[in-house]
C-alpha positions as a LaTeX table, in Angstrom:
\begin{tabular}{lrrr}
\hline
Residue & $x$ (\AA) & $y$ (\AA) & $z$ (\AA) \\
\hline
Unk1 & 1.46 & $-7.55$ & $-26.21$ \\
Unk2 & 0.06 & $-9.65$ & $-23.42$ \\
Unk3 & 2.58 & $-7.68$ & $-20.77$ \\
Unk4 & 1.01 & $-4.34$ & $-21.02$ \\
Unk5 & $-2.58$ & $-3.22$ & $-19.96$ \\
Unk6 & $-4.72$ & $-2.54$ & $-22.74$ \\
Unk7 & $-5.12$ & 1.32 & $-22.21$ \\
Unk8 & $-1.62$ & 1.53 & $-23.29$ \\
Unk9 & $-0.33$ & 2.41 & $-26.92$ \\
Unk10 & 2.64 & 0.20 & $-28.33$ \\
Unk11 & 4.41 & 1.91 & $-30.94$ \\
Unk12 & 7.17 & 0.30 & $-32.43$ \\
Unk13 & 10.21 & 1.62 & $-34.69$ \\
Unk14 & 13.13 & 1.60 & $-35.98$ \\
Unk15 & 16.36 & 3.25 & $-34.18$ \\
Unk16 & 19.56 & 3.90 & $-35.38$ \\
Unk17 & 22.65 & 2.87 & $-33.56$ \\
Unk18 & 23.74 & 5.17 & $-31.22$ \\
Unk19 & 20.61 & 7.57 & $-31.27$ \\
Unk20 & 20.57 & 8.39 & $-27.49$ \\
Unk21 & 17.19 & 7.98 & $-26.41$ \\
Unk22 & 17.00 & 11.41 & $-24.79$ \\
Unk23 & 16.67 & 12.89 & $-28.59$ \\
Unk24 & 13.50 & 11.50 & $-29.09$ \\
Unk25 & 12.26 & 11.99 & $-25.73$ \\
Unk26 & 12.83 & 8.24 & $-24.45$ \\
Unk27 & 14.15 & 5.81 & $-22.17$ \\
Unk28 & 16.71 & 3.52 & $-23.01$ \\
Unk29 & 16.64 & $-0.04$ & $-20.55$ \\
Unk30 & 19.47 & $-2.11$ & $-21.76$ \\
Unk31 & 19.49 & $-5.88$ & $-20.60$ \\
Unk32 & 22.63 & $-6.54$ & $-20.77$ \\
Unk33 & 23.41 & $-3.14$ & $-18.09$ \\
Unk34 & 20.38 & $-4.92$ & $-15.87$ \\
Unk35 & 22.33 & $-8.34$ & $-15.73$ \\
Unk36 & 25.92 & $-7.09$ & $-14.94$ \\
Unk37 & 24.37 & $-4.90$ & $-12.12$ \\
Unk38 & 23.02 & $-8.35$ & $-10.75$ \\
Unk39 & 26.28 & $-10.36$ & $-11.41$ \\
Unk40 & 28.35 & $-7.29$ & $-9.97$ \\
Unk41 & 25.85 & $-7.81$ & $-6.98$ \\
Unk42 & 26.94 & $-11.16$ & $-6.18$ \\
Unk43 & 23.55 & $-12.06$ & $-5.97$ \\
Unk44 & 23.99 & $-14.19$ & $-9.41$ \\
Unk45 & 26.54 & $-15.54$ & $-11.57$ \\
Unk46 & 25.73 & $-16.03$ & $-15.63$ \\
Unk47 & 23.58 & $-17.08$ & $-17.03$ \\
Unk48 & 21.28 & $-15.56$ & $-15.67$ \\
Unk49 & 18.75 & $-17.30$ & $-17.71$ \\
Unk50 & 15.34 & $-14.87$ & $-17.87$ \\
Unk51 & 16.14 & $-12.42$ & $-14.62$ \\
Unk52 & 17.75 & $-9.81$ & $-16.85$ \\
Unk53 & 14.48 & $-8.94$ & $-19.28$ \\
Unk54 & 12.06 & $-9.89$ & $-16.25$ \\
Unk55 & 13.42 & $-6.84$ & $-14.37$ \\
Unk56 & 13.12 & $-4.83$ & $-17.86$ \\
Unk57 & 10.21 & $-5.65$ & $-18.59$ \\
Unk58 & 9.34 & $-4.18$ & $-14.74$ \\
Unk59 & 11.72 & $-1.31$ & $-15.05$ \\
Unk60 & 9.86 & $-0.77$ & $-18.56$ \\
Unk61 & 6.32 & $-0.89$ & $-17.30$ \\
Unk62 & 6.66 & 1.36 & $-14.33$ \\
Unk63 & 7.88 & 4.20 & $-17.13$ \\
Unk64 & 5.49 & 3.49 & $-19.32$ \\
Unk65 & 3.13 & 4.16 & $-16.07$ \\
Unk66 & 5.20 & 7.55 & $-15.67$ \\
Unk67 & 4.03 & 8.14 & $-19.59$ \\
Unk68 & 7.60 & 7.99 & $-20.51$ \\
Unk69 & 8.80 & 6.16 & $-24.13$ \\
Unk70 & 10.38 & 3.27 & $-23.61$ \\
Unk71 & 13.43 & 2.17 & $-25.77$ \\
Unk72 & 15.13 & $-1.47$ & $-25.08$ \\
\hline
\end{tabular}
């Protein structure tokens, strides 16, 4: 992925429904939580067009910084 710095490892996988992230030792960054935090703001009304993943996608590297897994 072009987003992340190359000294970091991407691993991708499957996850069922409903598997809290905490069991596997993870993150979970929802976009849809990130955008109706905004709209509740008042800063924005929908759509929101790309603000929602552009914060996740900052909210995701800065764990992946921390060495935490990130699931979104």
């Amino acid at each position: 992925m072009d987003c992340l710095p190359p000294h970091y490892n991407l691993d991708v996988f499957y996850c069922q429904p409903g598997l809290p992230a905490a069991q596997i030792g993870g993150v979970h960054l929802r976009v849809d939580t990130i955008e109706q935090a905004i709209v509740r703001s008042g800063l924005a009304q929908h759509p929101l067009g790309p603000v929602g993943y552009v914060v996740g996608y900052a909210q995701a590297e800065e764990c992946l910084h921390q060495r935490l897994t990130v699931i979104a």
